[in-house]
C-alpha positions in Angstrom: 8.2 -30.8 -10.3 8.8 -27.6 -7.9 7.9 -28.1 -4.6 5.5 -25.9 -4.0 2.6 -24.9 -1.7 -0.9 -23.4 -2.7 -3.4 -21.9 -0.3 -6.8 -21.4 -1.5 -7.8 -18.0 -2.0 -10.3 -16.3 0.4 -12.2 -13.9 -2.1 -12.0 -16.3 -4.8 -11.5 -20.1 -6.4 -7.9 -20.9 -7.0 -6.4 -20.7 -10.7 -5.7 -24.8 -10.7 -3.1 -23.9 -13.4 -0.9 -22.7 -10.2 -1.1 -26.0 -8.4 0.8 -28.2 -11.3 4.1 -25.3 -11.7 7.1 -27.2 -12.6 10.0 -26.0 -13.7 9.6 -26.0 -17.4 6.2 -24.1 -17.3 7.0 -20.9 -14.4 6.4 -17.9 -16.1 6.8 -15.3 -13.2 8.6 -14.8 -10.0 7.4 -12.5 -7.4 10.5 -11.8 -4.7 9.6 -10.7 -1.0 13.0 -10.7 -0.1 12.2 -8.1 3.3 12.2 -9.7 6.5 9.7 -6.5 7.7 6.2 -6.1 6.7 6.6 -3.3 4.4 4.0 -1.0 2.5 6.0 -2.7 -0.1 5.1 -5.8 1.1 1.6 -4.6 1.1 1.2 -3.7 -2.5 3.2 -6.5 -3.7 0.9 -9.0 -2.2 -2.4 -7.6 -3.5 -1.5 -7.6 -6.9 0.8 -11.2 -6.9 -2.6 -13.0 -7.2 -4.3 -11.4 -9.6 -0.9 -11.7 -11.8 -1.0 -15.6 -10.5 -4.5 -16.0 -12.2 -3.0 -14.8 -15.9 0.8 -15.9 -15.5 1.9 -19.3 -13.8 3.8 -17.6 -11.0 5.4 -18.3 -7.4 6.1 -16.4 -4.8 9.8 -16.3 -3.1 10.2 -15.3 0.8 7.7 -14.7 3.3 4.0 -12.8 3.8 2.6 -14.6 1.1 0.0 -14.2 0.2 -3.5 -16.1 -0.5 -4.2 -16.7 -4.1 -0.2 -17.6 -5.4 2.0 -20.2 -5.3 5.1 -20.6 -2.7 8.3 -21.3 -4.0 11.6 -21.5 -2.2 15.2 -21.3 -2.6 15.6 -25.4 -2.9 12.8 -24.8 -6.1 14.5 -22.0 -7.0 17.9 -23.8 -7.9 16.1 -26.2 -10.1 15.0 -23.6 -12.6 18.7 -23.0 -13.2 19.3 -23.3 -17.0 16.0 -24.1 -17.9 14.2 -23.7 -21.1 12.2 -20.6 -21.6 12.7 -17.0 -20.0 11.0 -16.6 -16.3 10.3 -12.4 -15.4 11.7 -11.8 -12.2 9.7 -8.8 -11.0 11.9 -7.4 -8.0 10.5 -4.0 -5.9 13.4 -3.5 -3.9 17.4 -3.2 -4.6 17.9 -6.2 -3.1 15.9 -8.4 -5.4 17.6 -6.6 -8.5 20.8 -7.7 -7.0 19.5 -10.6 -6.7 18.5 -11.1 -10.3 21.2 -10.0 -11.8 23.2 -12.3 -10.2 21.2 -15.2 -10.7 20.9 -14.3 -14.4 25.1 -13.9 -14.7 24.8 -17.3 -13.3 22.7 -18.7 -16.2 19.0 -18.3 -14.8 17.4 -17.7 -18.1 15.2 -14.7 -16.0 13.8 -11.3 -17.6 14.4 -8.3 -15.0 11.5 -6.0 -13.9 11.6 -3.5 -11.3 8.7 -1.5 -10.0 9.7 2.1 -8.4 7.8 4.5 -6.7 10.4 6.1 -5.1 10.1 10.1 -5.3 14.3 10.8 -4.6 17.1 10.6 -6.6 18.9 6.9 -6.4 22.6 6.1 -5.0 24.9 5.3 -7.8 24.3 1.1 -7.0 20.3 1.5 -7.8 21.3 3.7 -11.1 23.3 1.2 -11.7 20.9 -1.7 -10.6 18.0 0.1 -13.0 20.3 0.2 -16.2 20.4 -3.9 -15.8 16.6 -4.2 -15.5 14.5 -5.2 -19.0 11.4 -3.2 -18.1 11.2 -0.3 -15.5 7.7 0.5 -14.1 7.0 3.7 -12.4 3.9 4.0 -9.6 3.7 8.0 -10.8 5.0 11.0 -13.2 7.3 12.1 -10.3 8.8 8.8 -9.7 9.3 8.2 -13.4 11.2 11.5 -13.2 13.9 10.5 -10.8 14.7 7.3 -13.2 16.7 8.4 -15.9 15.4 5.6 -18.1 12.2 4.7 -20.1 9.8 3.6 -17.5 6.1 2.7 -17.9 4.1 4.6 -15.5 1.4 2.3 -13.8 -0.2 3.2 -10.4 -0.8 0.8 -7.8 -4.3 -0.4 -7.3 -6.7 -1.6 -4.5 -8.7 -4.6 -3.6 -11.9 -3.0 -4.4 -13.7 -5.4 -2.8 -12.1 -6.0 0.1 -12.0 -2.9 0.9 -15.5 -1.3 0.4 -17.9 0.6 1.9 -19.5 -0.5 4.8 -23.4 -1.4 4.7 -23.6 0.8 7.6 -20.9 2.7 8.8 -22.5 3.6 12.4 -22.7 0.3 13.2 -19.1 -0.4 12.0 -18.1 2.1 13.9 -20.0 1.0 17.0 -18.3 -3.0 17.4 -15.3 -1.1 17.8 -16.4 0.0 21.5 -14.9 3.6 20.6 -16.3 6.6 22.3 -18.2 8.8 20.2 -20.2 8.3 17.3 -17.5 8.9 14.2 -14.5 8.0 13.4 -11.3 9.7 12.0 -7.6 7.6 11.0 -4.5 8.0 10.4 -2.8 4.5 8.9 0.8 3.6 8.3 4.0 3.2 10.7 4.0 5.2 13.4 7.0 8.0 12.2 7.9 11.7 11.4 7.8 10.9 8.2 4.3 9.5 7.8 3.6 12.6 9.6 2.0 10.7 13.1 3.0 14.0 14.8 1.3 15.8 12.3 -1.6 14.3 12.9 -2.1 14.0 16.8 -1.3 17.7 17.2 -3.9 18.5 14.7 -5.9 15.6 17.0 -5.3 17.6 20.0 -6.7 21.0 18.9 -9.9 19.8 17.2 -11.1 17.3 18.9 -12.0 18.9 22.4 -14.3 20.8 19.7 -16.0 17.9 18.3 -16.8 15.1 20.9 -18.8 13.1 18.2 -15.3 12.1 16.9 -12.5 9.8 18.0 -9.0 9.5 16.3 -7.9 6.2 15.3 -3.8 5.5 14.7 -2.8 2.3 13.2 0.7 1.3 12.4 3.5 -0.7 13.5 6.1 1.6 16.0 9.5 -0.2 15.6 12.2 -0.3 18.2 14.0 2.7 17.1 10.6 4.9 16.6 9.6 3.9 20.3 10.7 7.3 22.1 8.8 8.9 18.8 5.8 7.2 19.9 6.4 7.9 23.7 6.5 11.8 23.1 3.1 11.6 21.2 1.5 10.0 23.8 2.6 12.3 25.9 1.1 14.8 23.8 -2.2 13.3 24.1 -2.0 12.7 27.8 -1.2 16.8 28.1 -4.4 17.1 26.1 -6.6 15.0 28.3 -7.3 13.0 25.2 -6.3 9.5 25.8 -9.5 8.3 25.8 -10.3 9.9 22.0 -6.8 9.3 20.1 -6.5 6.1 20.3 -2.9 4.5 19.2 -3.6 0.5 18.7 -0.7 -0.3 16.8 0.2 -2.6 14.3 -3.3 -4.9 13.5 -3.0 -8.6 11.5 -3.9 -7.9 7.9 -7.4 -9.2 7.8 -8.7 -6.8 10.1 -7.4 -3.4 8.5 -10.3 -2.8 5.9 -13.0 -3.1 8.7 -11.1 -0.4 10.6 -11.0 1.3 7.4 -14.9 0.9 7.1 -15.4 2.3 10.6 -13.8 6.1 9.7 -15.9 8.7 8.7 -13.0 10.6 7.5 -8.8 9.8 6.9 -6.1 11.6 7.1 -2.8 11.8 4.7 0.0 13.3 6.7 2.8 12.0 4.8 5.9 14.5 4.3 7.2 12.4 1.7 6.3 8.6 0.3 6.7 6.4 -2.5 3.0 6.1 -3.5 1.1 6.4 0.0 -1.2 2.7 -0.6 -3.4 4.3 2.5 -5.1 6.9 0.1 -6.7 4.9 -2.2 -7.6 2.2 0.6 -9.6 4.6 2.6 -11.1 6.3 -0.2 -11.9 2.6 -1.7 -13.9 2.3 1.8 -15.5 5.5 1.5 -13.8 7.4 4.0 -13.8 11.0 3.3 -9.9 11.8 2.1 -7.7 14.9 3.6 -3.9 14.3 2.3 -0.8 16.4 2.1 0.9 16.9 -1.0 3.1 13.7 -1.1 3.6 10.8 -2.6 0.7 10.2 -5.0 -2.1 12.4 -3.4 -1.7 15.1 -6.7 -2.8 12.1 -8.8 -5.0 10.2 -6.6 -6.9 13.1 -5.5 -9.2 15.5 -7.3 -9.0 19.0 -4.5 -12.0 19.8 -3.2 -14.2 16.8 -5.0 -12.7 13.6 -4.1 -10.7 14.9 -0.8 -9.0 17.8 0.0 -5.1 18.3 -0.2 -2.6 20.4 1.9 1.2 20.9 2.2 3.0 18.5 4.0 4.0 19.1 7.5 1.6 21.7 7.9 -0.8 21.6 10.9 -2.6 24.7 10.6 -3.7 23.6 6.8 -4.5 20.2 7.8 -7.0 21.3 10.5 -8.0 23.9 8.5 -8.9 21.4 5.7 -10.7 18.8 8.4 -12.7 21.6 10.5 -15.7 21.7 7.9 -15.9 18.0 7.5 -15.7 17.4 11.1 -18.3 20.1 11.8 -20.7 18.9 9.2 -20.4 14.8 8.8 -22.5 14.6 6.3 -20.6 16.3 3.7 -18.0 14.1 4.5 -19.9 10.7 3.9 -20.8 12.6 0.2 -17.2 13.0 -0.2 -16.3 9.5 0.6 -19.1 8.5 -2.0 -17.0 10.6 -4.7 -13.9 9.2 -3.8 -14.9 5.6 -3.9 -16.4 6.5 -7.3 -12.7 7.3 -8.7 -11.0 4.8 -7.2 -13.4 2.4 -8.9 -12.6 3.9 -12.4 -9.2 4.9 -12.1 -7.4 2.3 -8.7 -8.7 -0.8 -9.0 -6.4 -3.6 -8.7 -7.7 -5.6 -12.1 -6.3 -1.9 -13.6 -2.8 -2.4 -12.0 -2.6 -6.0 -12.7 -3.7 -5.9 -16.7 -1.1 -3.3 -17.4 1.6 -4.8 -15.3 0.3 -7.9 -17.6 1.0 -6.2 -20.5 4.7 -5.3 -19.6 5.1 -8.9 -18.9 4.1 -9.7 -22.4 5.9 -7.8 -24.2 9.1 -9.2 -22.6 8.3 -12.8 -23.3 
């Protein structure tokens, strides 16, 4: 019997089939094999247990989450040669490596790999991608940059989780911000997220509009720390220190209700794989303003369901969040549209049935 640990979900009762995984019955591996917490990471660890609830699965390194089975490198060994094929669904080049050694070493696995890279690879990931069984692309452009038949299957997001507040005044109120609304910018603190993007747009509108506050949220790593120093310098020159407000990197649970407090998000990406944010603030309801990166073009509907702009661009991007700022209330009934797609077209039971049927059709 693996050795394995099971924590019970919070949104929901635990698949009991995951508790009793041996090494016989395993059908799916889910590597984290990143120290870092990752947007990779992020996406990985929504969808792992709503695969866990159709596939006995386990998951291998750390961040796991809720909702599927840990498994470690001790469990690991003991699937060596065992009957059956296991899918190994890696998201990163070192988990194909990886795989593809463990399967020249006789682990009976089946190779996936998930891209949503938007670049063309280095010769080792070619190389790595030709090895896989089934390649699955998070949009058109990433599919592009393959070179091989990929399935095209965009990520998804815990509806649920995160939703649309009962009442987003009062979400926005417990956070003890000034103001009365709330705008957000989430992901690492970087140039290419576009955080300077954003606080210079910060800086110009918001001496305008004093019902609003700015809201960064994002880890700033060791090497992006004189980044983060110039912006908050930035602010400081502005006399806004009080109204962009940089917290930092957050613990997971407490991201959606940030999420719920914004009236409005901002996109500033100058290039991503996907860009996870969008469809978790529009999921909440927050009124969407994105730059043309990542999967914005997809997510997005222009002028209905947000509003896009080039990357990079300052002048479009508070050109683009002038009218919602200045009139609020068309940019709850944007929110309202964009939650609406999401729903049809980014929920996670979407991602998870087709990444499902890959699975299937490999086993």
């Amino acid at each position: 019997m693996l050795n394995v640990a099971y924590r019970k979900s919070r949104e929901t009762e635990p698949d009991v089939a995951n508790e009793n995984i041996s090494a016989d019955n395993l059908q799916l591996i889910v590597p984290n094999l990143h120290r870092r917490y990752s947007g990779v990471t992020a996406t990985n660890r929504m969808v792992a247990p709503k695969l866990a609830k159709m596939f006995r699965a386990g998951w291998l390194g750390p961040d796991a989450p809720d909702g599927i089975a840990r498994i470690g490198a001790a469990d690991l060994v003991k699937l060596w040669r065992r009957r059956g094929s296991l899918i190994w669904h890696a998201r990163r080049n070192n988990e194909m490596i990886v795989g593809v050694v463990l399967r020249s070493l006789g682990w009976p696995l089946k190779l996936v790999f998930t891209s949503a890279a938007q670049r063309h690879h280095t010769w080792i990931t070619r190389w790595l991608i030709r090895q896989m069984d089934a390649i699955i692309a998070t949009n058109d452009i990433s599919a592009s940059f393959l070179k091989v038949q990929a399935t095209v299957i965009p990520h998804g997001v815990d509806t649920d989780a995160y939703a649309s507040p009962r009442d987003r005044a009062a979400a926005f109120a417990e956070s003890g911000l000034p103001g009365r609304y709330a705008i957000g910018c989430f992901g690492r603190v970087r140039a290419q997220k576009g955080s300077d993007v954003f606080v210079d747009a910060m800086c110009r509108l918001l001496p305008r509009y004093p019902d609003f506050t700015a809201v960064m949220v994002g880890a700033i790593t060791p090497e992006q720390t004189a980044f983060a120093d110039d912006l908050r310098k930035r602010i400081e020159t502005a006399g806004l220190q009080s109204r962009i407000v940089i917290l930092g990197e957050l613990p997971i649970e407490e991201v959606p209700r940030w999420y719920q407090r914004l009236t409005i998000y901002a996109f500033t990406s100058r290039n991503e794989g996907f860009g996870l944010t969008l469809i978790e603030a529009m999921s909440a309801g927050a009124a969407l303003v994105a730059s043309r990166a990542g999967a914005a073009e997809l997510v997005v509907e222009d002028g209905v369901t947000g509003v896009l702009t080039p990357a990079g661009d300052v002048d479009a991007l508070v050109a683009a969040l002038e009218p919602l700022l200045r009139d609020p209330a068309s940019a709850v009934a944007m929110g309202e549209r964009g939650r609406a797609r999401v729903l049809e077209k980014f929920s996670l039971d979407a991602e998870a049935g087709r990444i499902a049927e890959v699975y299937r059709a490999l086993v």
